[in-house]
LUMROKOL-502567 format. One record per residue (C-alpha): residue number from 1; residue in one letter; x, y, z. Coordinates in pm, 1 decimal. Each point is the difference from the previous one (the first is absolute). Last residue first. Layout:
+------+------+----------+----------+----------+
| resi | resn |     east |    north |       up |
+------+------+----------+----------+----------+
|  NUM |    a |        X |        Y |        Z |
...
+------+------+----------+----------+----------+
***
This chain:
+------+------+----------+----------+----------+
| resi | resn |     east |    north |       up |
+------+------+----------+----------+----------+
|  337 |    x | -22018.1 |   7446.9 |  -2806.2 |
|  336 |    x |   -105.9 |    232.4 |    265.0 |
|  335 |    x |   -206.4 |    210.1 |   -245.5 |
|  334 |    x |   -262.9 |   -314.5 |    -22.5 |
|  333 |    x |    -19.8 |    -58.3 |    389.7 |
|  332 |    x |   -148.2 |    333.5 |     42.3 |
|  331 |    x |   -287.1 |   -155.7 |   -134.2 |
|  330 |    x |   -272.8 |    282.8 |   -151.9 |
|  329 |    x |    253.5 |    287.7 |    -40.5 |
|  328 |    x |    230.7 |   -220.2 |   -147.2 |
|  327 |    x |   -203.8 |   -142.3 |   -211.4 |
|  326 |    x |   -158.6 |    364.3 |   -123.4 |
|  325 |    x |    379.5 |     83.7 |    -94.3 |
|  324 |    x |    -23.4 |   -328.8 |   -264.8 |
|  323 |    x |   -363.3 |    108.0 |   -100.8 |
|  322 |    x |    153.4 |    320.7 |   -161.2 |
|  321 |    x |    256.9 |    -89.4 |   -125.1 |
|  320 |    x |   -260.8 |   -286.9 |   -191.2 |
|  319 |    x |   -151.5 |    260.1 |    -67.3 |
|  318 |    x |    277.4 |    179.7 |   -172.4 |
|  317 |    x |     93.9 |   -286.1 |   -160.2 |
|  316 |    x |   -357.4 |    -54.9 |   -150.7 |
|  315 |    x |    -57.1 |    376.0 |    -81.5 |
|  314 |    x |    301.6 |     35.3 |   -233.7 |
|  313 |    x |   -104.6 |   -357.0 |   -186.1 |
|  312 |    x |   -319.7 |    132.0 |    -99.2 |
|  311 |    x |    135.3 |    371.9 |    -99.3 |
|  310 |    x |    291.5 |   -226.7 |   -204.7 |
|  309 |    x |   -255.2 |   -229.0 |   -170.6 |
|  308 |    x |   -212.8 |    309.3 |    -74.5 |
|  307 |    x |    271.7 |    205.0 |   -161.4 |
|  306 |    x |    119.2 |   -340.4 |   -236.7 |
|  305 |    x |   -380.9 |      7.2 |   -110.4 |
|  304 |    x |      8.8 |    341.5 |    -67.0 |
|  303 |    x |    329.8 |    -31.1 |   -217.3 |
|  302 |    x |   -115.7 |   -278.9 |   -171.9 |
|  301 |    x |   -291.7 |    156.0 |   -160.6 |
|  300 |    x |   -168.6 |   -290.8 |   -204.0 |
|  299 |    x |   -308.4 |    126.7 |    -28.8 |
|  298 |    x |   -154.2 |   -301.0 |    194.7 |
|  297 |    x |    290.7 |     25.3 |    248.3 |
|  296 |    x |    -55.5 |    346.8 |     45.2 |
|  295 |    x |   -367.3 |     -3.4 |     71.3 |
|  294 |    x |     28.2 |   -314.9 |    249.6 |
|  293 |    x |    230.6 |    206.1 |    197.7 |
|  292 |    x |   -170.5 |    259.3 |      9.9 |
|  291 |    x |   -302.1 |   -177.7 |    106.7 |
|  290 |    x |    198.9 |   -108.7 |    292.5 |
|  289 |    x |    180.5 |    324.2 |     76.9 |
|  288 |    x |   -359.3 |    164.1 |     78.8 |
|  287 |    x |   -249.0 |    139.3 |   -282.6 |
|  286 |    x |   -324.5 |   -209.2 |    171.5 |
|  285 |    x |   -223.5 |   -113.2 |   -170.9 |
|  284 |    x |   -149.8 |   -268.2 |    228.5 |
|  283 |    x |    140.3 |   -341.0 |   -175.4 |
|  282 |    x |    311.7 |    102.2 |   -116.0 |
|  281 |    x |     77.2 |    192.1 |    326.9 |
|  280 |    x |    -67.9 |   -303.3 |    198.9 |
|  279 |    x |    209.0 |   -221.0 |   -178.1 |
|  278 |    x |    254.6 |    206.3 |    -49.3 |
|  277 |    x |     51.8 |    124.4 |    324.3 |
|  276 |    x |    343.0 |    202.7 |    -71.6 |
|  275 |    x |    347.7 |     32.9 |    149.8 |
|  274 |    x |   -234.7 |    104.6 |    332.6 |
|  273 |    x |   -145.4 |   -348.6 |    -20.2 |
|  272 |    x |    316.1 |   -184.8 |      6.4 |
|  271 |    x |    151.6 |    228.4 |    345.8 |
|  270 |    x |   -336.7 |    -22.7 |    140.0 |
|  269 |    x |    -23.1 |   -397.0 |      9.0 |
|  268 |    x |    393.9 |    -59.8 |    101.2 |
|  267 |    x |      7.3 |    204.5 |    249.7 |
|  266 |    x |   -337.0 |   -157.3 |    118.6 |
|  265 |    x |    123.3 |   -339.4 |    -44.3 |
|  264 |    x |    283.0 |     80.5 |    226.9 |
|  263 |    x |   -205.4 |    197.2 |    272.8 |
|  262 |    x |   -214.3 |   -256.2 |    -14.4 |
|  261 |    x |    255.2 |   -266.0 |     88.2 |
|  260 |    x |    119.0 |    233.3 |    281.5 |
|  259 |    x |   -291.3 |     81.3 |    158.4 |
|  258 |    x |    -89.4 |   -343.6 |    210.6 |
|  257 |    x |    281.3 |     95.3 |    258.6 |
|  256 |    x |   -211.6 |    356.6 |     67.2 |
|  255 |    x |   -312.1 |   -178.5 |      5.7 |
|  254 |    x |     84.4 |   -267.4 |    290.1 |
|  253 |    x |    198.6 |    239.5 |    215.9 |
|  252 |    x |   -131.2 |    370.0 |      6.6 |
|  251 |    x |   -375.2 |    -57.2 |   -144.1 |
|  250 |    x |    -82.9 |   -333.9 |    148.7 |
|  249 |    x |    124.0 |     17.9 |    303.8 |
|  248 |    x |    -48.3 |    313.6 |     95.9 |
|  247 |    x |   -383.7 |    -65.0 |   -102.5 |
|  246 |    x |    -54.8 |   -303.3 |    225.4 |
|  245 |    x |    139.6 |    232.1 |    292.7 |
|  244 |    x |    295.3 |   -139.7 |    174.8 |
|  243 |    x |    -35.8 |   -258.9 |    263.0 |
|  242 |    x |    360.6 |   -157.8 |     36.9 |
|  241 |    x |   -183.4 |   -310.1 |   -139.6 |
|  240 |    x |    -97.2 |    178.4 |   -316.7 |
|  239 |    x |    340.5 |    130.7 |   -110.0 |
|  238 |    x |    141.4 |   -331.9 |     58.2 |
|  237 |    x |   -243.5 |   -214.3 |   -187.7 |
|  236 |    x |     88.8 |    327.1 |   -286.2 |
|  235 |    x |    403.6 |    -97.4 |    101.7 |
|  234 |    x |    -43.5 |   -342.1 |    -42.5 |
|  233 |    x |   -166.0 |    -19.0 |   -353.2 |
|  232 |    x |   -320.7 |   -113.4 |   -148.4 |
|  231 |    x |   -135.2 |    386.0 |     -6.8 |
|  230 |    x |    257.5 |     -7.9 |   -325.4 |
|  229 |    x |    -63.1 |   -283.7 |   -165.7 |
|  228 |    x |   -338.5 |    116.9 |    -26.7 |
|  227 |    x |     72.8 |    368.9 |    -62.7 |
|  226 |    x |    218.5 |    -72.9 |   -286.0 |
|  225 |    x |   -258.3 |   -234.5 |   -152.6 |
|  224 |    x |   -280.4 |    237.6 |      6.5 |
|  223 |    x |    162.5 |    291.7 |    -98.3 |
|  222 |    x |    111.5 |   -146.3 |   -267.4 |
|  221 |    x |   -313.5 |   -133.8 |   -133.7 |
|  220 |    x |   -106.6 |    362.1 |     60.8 |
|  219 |    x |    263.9 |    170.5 |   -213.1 |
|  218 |    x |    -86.1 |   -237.6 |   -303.8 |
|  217 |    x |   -381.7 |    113.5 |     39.5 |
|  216 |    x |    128.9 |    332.0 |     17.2 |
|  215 |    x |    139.1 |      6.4 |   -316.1 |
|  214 |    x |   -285.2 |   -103.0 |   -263.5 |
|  213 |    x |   -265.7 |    267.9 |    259.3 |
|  212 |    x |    251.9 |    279.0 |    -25.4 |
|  211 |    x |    -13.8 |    -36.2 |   -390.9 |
|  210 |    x |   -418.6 |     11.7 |    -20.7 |
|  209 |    x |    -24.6 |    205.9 |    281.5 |
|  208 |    x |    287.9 |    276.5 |   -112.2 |
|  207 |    x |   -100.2 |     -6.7 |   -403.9 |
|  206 |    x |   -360.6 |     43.5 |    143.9 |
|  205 |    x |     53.5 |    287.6 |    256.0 |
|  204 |    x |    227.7 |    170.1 |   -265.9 |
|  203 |    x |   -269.3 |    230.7 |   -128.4 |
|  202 |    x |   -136.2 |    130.4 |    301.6 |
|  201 |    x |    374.1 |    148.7 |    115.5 |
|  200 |    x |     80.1 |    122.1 |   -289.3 |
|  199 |    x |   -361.0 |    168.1 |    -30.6 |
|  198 |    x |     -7.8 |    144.8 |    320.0 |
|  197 |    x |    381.7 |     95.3 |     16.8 |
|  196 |    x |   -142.4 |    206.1 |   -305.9 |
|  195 |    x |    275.6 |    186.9 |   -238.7 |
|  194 |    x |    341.6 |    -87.8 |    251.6 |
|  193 |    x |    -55.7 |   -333.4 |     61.4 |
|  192 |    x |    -13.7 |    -28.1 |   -353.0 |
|  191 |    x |   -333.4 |   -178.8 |   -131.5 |
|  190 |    x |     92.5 |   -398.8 |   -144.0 |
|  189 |    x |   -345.5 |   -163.7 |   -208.1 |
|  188 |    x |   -231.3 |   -250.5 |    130.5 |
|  187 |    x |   -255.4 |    -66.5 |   -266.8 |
|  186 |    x |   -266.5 |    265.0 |    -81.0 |
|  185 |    x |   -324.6 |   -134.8 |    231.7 |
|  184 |    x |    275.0 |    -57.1 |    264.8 |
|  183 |    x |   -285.9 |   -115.7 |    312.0 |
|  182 |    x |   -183.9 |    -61.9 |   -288.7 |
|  181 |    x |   -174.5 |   -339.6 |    159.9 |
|  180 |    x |     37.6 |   -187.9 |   -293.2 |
|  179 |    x |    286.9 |    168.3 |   -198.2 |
|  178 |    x |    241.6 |    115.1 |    289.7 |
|  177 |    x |    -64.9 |   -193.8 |    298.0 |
|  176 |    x |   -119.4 |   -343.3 |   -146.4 |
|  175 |    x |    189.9 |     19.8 |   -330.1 |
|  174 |    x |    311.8 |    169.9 |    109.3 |
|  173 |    x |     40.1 |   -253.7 |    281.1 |
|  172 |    x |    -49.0 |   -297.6 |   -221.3 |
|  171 |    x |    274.9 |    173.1 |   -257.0 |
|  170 |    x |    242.1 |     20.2 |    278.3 |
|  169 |    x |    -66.4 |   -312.6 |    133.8 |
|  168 |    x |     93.8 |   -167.4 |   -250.7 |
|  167 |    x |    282.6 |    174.1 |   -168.7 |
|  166 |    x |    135.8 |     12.6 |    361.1 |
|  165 |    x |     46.2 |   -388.1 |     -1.9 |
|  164 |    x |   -221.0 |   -216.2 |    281.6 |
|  163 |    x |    189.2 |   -230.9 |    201.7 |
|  162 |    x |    155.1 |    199.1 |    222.2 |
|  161 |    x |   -350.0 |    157.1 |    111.0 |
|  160 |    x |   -183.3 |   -319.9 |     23.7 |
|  159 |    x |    274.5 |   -161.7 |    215.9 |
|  158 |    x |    -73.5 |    290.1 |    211.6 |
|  157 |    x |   -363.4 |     20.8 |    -11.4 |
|  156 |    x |      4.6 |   -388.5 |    134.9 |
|  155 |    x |    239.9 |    104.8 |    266.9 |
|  154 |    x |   -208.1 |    283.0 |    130.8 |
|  153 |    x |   -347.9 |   -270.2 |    -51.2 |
|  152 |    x |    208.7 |   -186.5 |    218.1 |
|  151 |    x |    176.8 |    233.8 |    269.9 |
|  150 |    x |   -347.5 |    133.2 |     33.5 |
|  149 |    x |   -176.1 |   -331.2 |     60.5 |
|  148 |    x |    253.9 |    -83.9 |    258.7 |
|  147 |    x |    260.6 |   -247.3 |    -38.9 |
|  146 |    x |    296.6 |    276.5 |    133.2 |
|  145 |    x |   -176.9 |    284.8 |    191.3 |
|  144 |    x |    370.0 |    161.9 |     60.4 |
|  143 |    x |    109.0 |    -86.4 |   -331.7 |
|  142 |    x |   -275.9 |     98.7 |   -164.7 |
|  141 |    x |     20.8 |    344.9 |    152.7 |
|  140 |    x |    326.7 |     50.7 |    -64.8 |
|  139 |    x |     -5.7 |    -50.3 |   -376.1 |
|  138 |    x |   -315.9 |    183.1 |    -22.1 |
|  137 |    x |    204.4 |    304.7 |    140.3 |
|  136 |    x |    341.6 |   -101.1 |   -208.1 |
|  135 |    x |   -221.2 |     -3.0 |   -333.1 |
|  134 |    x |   -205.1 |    307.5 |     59.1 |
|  133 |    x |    238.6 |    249.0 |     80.0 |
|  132 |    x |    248.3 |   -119.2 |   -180.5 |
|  131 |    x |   -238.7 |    -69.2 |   -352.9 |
|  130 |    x |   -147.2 |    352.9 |     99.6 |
|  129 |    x |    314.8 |    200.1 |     12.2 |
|  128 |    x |    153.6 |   -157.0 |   -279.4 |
|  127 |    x |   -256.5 |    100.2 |   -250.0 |
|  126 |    x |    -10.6 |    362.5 |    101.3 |
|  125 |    x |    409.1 |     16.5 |    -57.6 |
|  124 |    x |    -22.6 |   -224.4 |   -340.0 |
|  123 |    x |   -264.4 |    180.8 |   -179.9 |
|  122 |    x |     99.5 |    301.7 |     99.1 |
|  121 |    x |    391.9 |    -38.9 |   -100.5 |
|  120 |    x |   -104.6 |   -174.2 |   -325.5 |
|  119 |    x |   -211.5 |    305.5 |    -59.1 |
|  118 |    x |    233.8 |    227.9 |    143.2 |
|  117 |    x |    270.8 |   -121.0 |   -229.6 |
|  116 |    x |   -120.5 |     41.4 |   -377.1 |
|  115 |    x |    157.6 |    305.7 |    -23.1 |
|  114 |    x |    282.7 |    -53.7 |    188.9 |
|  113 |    x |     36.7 |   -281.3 |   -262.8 |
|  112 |    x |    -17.4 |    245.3 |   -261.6 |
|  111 |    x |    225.5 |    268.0 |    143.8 |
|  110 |    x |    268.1 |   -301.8 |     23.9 |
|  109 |    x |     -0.5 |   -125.9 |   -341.6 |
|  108 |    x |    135.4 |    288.7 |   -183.1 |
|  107 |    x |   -183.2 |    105.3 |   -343.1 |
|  106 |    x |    -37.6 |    -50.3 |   -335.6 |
|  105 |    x |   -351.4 |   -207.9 |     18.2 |
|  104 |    x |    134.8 |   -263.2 |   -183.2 |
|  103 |    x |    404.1 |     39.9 |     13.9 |
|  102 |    x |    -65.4 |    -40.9 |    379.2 |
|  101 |    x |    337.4 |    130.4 |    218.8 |
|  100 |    x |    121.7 |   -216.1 |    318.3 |
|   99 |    x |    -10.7 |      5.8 |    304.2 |
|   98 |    x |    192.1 |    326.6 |     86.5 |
|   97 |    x |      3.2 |     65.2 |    370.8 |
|   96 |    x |    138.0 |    222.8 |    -64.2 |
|   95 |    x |    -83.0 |    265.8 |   -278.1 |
|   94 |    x |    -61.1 |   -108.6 |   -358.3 |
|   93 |    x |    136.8 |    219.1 |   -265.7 |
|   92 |    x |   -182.2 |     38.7 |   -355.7 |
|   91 |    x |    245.3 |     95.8 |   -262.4 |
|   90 |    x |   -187.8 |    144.1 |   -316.9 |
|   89 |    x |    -54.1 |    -59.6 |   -359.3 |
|   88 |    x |    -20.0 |   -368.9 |     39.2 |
|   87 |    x |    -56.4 |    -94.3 |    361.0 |
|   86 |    x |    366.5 |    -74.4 |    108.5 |
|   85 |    x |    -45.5 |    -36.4 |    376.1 |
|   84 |    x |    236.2 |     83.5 |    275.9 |
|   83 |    x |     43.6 |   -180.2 |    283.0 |
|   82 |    x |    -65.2 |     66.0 |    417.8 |
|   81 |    x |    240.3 |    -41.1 |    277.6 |
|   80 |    x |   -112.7 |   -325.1 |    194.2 |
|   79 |    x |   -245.5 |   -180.4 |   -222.5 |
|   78 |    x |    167.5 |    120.9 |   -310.4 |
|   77 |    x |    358.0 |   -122.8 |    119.1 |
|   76 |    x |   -134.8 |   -321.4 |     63.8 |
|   75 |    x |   -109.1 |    -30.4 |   -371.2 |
|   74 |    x |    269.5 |    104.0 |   -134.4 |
|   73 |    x |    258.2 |   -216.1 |    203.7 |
|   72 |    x |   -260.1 |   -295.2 |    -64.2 |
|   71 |    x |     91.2 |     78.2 |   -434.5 |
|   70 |    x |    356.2 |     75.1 |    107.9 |
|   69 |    x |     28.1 |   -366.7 |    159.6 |
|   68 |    x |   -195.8 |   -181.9 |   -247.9 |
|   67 |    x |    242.8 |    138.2 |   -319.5 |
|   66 |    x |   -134.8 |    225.3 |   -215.3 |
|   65 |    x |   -260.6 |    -66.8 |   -278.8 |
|   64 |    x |   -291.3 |    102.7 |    147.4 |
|   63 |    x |    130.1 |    361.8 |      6.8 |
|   62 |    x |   -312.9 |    167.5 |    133.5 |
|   61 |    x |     41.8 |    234.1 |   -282.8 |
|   60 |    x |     84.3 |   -197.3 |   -236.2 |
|   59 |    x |   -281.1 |   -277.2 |     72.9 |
|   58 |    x |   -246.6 |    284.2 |    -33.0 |
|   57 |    x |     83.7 |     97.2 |   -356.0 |
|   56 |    x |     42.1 |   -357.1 |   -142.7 |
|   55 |    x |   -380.0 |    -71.8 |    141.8 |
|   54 |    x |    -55.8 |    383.7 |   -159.6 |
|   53 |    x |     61.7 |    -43.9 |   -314.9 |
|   52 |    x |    -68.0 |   -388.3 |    -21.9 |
|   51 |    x |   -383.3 |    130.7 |     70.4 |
|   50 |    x |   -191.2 |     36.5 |    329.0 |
|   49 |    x |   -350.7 |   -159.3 |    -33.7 |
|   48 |    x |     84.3 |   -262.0 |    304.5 |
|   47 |    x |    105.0 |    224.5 |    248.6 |
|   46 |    x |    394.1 |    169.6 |      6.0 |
|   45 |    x |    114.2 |   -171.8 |    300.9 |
|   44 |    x |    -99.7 |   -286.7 |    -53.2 |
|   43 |    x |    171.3 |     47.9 |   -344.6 |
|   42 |    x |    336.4 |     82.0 |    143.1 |
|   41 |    x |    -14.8 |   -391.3 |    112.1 |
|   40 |    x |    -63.5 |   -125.6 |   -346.3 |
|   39 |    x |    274.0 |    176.0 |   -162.5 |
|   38 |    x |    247.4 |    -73.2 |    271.9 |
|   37 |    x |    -82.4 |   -357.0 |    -67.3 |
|   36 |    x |   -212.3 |   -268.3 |    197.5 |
|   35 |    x |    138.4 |   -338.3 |     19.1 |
|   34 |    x |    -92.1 |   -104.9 |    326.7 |
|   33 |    x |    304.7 |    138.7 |    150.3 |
|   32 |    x |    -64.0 |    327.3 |   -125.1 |
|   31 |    x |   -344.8 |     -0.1 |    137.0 |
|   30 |    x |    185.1 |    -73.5 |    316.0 |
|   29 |    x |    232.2 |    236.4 |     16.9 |
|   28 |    x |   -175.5 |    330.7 |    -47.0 |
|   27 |    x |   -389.2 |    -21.9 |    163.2 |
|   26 |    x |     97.0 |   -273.5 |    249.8 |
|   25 |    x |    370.3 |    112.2 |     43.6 |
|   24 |    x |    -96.9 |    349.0 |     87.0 |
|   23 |    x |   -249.5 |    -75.8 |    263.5 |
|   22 |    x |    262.0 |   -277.2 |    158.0 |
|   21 |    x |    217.4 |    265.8 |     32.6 |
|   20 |    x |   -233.3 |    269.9 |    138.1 |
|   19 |    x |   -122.3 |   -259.0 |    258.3 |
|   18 |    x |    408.3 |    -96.7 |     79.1 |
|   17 |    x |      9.1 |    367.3 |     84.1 |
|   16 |    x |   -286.2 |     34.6 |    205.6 |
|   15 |    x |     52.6 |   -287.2 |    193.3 |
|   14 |    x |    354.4 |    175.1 |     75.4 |
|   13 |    x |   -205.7 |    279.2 |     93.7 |
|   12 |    x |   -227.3 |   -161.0 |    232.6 |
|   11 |    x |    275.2 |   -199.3 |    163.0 |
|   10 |    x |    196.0 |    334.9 |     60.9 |
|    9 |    x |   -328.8 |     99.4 |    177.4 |
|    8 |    x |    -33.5 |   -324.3 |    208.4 |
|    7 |    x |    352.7 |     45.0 |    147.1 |
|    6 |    x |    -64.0 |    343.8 |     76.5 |
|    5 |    x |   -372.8 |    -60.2 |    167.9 |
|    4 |    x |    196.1 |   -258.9 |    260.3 |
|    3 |    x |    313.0 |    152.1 |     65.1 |
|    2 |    x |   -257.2 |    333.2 |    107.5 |
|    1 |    x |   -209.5 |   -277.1 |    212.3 |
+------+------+----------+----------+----------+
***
């Protein structure tokens, strides 16, 4: 098991590394390869009301016009050991990890994106627990009263609840609830855990229902169709004939082989949605990584946007770590191979 977790770990950080690569060569090489000049690219940097002063400023100083190599070499060596800033009449220095530096609000990246975090990280964590909870429950239930009026009308809301866009149902939901029957007569806004528990938790009820509810329709079809082919195998008939208890067999054998697909897609769900619901956040309010996000790329603040896109990518490989060690906990089989 040991061999196991090591071997997945280096794999995290080499995905890591070849993340950070491809990162750099969207924002640097690319545009370059489009036709972009140094000029141009220093000015993303800069806003859109910065002047030829300071676009030819800022592409000194981040030395746009050195080779490939020494410009990924700087910007590794940021992430792991920090960089130094040139910010006019002073030298700001970024501690590691150092994501990057924004010319437009003349600061580090990082401490903004940490700032931003526990709303993401709230939205995403309460979220997650209901669309699992709730998806793999009605999941098994349909499956085990397959044809019946509740695995119908369960199916129907499912296909309902993939089909509709958050943007939708987020603005129905804040219309009933919050305007019409002023269950939020203010709007849903984000509390700090640690002002009014209350109040955080009150206020995220919606955003959690109203995302939870898009998931966990997904998680249910699932559900479904694991467990179906599943309880259709020899070793559940098996299971049965020897007389074990109805429950036995479902939970410990038939469940636990059906967990593995969800356990991918749920990786996969909560590692995207911690690098920022933007969706979600757009449409409630919400100051997470999402609206950030959208923010910086309106106002043209590469450096922010570059932060988020690492953050994001960060929390998918280590999820997906994460969910490779939860395989072999769930099928011995998997760290065996």
């Amino acid at each position: 098991m040991l061999s196991f977790i090591i071997r997945r770990l280096f794999g995290a950080v080499a995905m890591l590394v070849v993340t950070s690569m491809v990162t750099f060569g969207i924002f640097f090489v690319l545009p370059k390869l489009a036709g972009q000049t140094t000029d141009q690219i220093a000015a993303t940097y800069a806003g859109k009301a910065a002047t030829e002063e300071v676009i030819a400023d800022i592409k000194e100083r981040l030395g746009l016009d050195d080779p490939v190599v020494v410009q990924y070499a700087r910007f590794a060596k940021g992430i792991v050991a920090g960089q130094n800033y040139d910010n006019g009449p002073s030298e700001i220095h970024c501690p590691p990890p150092c994501l990057g530096y924004s010319f437009r609000t003349s600061q580090p990246v990082l401490p903004t994106l940490l700032d931003r975090a526990p709303v993401t990280l709230s939205l995403a964590l309460g979220a997650s627990i209901l669309w699992v909870v709730f998806g793999v429950s009605i999941g098994i239930l349909s499956a085990l009263r397959r044809g019946s009026l509740f695995d119908r009308a369960a199916m129907i809301t499912a296909l309902a609840g993939v089909s509709l866009p958050i943007y939708f149902t987020g603005l129905l939901s804040l219309t009933i609830f919050a305007y019409g029957l002023k269950l939020w007569p203010k709007g849903v806004k984000y509390i700090p855990l640690t002002e009014s528990p209350g109040e955080w938790f009150y206020n995220l009820i919606l955003p959690w229902v109203t995302l939870a509810f898009l998931t966990a329709a997904l998680y249910a079809r699932l559900t479904r169709a694991g467990m179906l082919d599943t309880l259709g195998e020899d070793y559940i008939r098996t299971a049965r004939a020897k007389g074990l208890p109805e429950r036995t067999v479902i939970g410990k054998h038939a469940l636990r082989s059906s967990l593995t697909p969800i356990l991918t897609i749920f990786g996969l769900d909560l590692g995207v949605l911690l690098g920022g619901a933007v969706l979600t956040e757009s449409t409630f309010g919400l100051p997470g990584l999402g609206a950030l996000s959208i923010q910086s790329i309106f106002s043209g603040d590469l450096p922010m946007v570059i932060g988020v896109v690492l953050v994001a990518t960060g929390f998918v490989v280590f999820l997906n770590f994460l969910v490779d060690v939860l395989y072999a906990v769930v099928d011995p089989r998997v760290r065996l191979s």
